[in-house]
N, C-alpha and C positions, 0 to 999 in steps of 0.2 A: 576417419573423418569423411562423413558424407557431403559430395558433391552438389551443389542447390542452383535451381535456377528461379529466380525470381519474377514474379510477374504482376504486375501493378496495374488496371485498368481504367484508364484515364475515362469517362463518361461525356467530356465534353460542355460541362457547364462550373460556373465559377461557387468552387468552394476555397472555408477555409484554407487547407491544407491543399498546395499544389500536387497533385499525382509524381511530382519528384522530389517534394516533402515526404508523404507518405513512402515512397520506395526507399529513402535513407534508413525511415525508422523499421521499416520490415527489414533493410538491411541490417542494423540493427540488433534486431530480435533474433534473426538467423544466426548470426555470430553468436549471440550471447546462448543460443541451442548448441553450441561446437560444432555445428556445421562450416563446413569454407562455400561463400559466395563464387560462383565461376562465372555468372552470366546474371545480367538484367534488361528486362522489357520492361516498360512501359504500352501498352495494347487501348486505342482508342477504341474506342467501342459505345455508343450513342444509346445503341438496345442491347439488353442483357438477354440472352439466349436459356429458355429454360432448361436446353439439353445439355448445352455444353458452357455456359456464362460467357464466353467469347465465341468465336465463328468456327466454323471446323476445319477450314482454311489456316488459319491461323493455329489450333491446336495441332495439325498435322505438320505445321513449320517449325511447331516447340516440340515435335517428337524428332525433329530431322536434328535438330541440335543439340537435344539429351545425347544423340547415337553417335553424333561428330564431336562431343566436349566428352564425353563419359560423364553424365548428367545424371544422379539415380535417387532424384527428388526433386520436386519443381512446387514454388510456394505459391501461394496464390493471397496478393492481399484484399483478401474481401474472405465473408464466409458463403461456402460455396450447400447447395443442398447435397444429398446421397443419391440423386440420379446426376447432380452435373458430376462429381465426382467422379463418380463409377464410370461414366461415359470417357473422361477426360483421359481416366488411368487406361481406357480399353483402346484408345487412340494414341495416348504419348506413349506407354508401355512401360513407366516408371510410377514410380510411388507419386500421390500428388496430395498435397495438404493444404488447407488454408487456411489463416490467419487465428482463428480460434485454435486449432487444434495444436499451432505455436507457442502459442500461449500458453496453453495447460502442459504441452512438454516440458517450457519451461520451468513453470510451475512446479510441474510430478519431480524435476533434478535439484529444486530447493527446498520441498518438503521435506524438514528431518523430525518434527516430530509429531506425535500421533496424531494431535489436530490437525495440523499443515495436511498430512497425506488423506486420511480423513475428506478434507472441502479438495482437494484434488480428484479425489476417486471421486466425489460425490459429483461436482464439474465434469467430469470427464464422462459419466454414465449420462447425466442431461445432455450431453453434443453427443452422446451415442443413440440414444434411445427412439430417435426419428429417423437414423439414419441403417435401421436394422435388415431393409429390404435388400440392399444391396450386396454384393459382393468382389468390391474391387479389388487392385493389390493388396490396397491398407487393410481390406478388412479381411483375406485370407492370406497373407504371407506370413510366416513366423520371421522374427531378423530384430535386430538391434535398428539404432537409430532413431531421428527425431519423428515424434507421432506416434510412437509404439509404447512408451512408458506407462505405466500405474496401471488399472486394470487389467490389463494384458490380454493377447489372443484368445487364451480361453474363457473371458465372460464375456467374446463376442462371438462363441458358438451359442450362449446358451439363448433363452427362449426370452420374450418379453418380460413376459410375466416374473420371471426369476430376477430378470432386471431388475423393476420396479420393486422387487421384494426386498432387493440389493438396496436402492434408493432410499427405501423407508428407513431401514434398518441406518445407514450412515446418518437419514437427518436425524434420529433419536440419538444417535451418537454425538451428534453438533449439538443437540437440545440438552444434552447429559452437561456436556462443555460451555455449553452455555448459561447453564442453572446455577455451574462452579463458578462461573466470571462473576456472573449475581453476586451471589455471596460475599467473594473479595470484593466487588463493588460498595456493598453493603456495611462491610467491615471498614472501608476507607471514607466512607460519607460520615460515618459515625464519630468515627475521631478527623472530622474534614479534612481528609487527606487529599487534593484538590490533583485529580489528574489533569494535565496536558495532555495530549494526542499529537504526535506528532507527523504531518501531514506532507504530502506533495507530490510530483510525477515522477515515474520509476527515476533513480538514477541522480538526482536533484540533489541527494547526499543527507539523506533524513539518518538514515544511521552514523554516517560522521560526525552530526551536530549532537546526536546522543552520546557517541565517546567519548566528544571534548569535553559534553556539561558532566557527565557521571565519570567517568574515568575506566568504562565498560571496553568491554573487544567484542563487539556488535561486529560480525564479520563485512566488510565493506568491500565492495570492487567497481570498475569503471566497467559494469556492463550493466544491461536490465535487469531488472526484478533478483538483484542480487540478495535481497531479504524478503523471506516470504512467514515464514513465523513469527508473531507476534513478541515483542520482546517488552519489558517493564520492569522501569531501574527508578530507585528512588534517587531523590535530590533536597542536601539542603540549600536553601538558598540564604542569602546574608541576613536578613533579618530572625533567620533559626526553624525556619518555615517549611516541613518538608513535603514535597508534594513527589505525584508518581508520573516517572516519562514515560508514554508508550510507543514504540516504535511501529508501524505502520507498514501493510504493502502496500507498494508504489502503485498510484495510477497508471492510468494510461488512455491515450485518445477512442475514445469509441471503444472504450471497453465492453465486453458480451455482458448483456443484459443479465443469465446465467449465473456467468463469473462473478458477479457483485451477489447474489442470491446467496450461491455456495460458497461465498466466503464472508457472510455478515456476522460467521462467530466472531471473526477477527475484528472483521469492523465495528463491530459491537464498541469498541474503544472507542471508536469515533463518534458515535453514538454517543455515551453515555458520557465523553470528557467534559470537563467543565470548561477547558480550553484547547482551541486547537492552535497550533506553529505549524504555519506550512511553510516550505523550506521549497524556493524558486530557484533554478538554476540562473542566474542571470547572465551568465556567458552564453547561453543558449538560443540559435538565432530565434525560436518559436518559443520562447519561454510567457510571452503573454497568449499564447493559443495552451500552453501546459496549464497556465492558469486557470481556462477557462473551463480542460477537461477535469480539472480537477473538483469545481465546481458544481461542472456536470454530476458527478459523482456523488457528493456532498446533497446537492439535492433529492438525489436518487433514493439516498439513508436520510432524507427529512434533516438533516443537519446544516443547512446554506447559515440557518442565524445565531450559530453559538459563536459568543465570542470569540476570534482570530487575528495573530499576531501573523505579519507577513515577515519573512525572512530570505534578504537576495543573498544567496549565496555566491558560492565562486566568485566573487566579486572581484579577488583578487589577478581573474583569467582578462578581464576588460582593461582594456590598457591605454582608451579614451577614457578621461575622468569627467567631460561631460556628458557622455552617455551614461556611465555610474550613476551619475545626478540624475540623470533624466529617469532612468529607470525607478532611481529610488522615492522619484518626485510622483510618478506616474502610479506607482503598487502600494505607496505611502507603508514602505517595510524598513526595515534595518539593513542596512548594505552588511556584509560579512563573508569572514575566509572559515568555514565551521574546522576545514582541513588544519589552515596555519590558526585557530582560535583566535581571529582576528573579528571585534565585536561582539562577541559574547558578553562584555560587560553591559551591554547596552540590550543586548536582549536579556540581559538577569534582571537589569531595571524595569524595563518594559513587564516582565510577569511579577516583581513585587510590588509593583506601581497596582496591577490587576489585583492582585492577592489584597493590597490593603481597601478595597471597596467590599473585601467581606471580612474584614478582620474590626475587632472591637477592644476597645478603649477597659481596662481593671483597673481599680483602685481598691486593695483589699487586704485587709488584715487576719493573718492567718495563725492560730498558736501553733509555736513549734515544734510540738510533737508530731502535726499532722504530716508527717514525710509523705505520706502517701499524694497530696494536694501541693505540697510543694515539688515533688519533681516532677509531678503533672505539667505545673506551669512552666518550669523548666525546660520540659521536653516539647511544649507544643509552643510559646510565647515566645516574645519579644522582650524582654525584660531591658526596662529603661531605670529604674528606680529599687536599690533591694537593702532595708536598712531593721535592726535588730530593735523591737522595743518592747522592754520588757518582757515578758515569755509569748512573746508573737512575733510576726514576722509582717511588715509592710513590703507588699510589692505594687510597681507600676509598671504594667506591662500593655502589650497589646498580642490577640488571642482570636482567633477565627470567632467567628461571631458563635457558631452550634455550640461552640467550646466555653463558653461563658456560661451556661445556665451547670453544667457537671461542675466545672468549678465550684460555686457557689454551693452546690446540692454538694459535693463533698466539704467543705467548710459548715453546713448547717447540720451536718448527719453527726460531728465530730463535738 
């Protein structure tokens, strides 16, 4: 387990996130890289330094401490260029990383399958591909550890050029992968199979809320970015209605402009759903600034205006019941426990309350040989009324709206 020292650069003017908000969640992200945290700064600093992003005073004080803690990575939360870098490692004389490149470690240890690792390598070449001048620890020491995963050493000998050749070659892969999403897309429009997307900031429990409603083992943990592969489970819901969940990677504040590029195969669901569930941690003291980046986000993929259900999670972690109020009054969402399936019912109503503003009204007489158009209606309606007359079949049902005309067109073909 690699040793980490943390370092956070406070600028001196008021944002959102207080520079010891921001140092939690790199603490955080560190953890959730298997690193152990030994030491944290906070570093005011007013002007950013283009040699070294803090003073050299101060990196020669983080190199005194790496030597007296046994310190053999030091994080930097901001992203830093390839000459501060290089400079920073040739002064501290440990490995030094920043916040991007956190990120995609993380990343590279939850990609398991070929698209995941795929928008990780592809991510990981964009944070490298500017930064080729240099030659610091990071970029000539062979070793395990965080910052070293997916590409590897050896495509940071080769040339530029082979890079970008690299680059292409991955996006036509994401574009191959993306052609296929098409497709299924195209296949679930046809029979209105109404995807959900399920939305929210890393860790918020987007994949718990999927295992309660489907009955899935979506792997879940209490760290960041514990799902990073796309995952998609169907649901019926009580009315007979079945639609497609997708599970989502987690946001995050100020996510790299990059990282949202190289991972838009994924996002593509978010994109393309008919609806999104964004799932709020509500125990979470910044959970209305989680909102916000989440949004950030949303508008980045052109998505801020698809319809969206809010969902307070963990609700059962709040243990004032006016502040529960207040929250739920404020995000005008569903309070719920997705862990203990506490309000789920109320979010099942909430998406067939959505679903019935595109579903339509049958009244139709079918002869009963047409099996084929009866367990059509079957399998995609609401059957309210099912009664035998004479060699036909009256049904009243209600039926996605696309789903009414194939109806009919099999009952006139018969």
């Amino acid at each position: 387990m690699e040793k980490a020292l943390l370092i956070t650069v406070d600028p001196g003017f008021r944002e959102e996130w207080t520079p010891e908000e921001k140092a939690e969640e790199l603490k955080e992200l560190v953890i959730s890289s298997g690193a152990k945290v030994i030491n944290e700064e906070i570093v005011k600093r007013s002007e950013i330094s283009p040699a070294l992003y803090i003073g050299k005073g101060k990196a020669e004080e983080i190199s005194d401490i790496c030597a007296e803690m046994d310190i053999n990575v030091v994080v930097f939360n901001n992203e830093l260029t390839g000459t501060q870098q290089k400079n920073l490692e040739e002064i501290i004389e440990v490995k030094t990383l920043d916040r991007t490149q956190l990120i995609l470690d993380i990343f590279a240890r939850r990609a398991k399958s070929n698209e995941g690792k795929i928008q990780v390598e592809l991510a990981q070449l964009l944070y490298l591909l500017p930064r080729l001048k240099g030659e610091g620890i990071l970029l000539s020491q062979l070793g395990g550890g965080i910052g070293t995963r997916g590409p590897g050493e050896q495509k940071l000998e080769v040339d530029r050029r082979r890079i970008k050749a690299r680059i292409t070659k991955l996006k036509e892969g994401l574009e191959s992968i993306s052609t296929q999403r098409e497709t299924r897309r195209k296949k679930r429009y046809d029979f209105s199979l109404l995807t959900a997307a399920i939305i929210g900031y890393t860790n918020a429990g987007k994949s718990t809320l999927l295992n309660s409603l489907t009955g899935s083992d979506v792997i879940t943990e209490d760290r960041l970015f514990s799902t990073l592969d796309p995952t998609i489970r169907a649901y019926i819901l009580p009315n007979k209605q079945k639609i497609m969940l997708s599970d989502t990677v987690g946001f995050l504040n100020e996510l790299p402009h990059h990282l949202i590029e190289s991972f838009k195969a994924t996002l593509e669901e978010v994109i393309e759903a008919g609806l999104l569930i964004h799932v709020i941690d509500a125990s979470h003291p910044k959970c209305v600034q989680h909102k916000k980046a989440v949004y950030d986000v949303l508008m980045e993929l052109g998505a801020e205006h698809k319809p969206i259900i809010h969902v307070l999670n963990k609700i059962d972690k709040i243990d004032n019941e006016k502040e529960a109020e207040r929250l739920s009054q404020e995000f005008g969402g569903i309070p719920m426990s997705a862990l203990k399936k506490i309000g789920l019912e109320r979010l099942i109503d909430r998406i067939v309350l959505f679903m019935s503003d595109i579903m339509a009204d049958i009244n139709i007489y079918i002869p009963q040989h047409n099996i084929k158009a009866i367990n059509f209606i079957h399998e995609h309606a609401q059957i309210f009324k099912k009664e035998y007359i004479g060699d036909k079949v009256y049904i009243e049902a209600q039926i996605p709206s696309r789903l009414k005309p194939i109806v009919e067109k099999m009952i006139e073909t018969q």
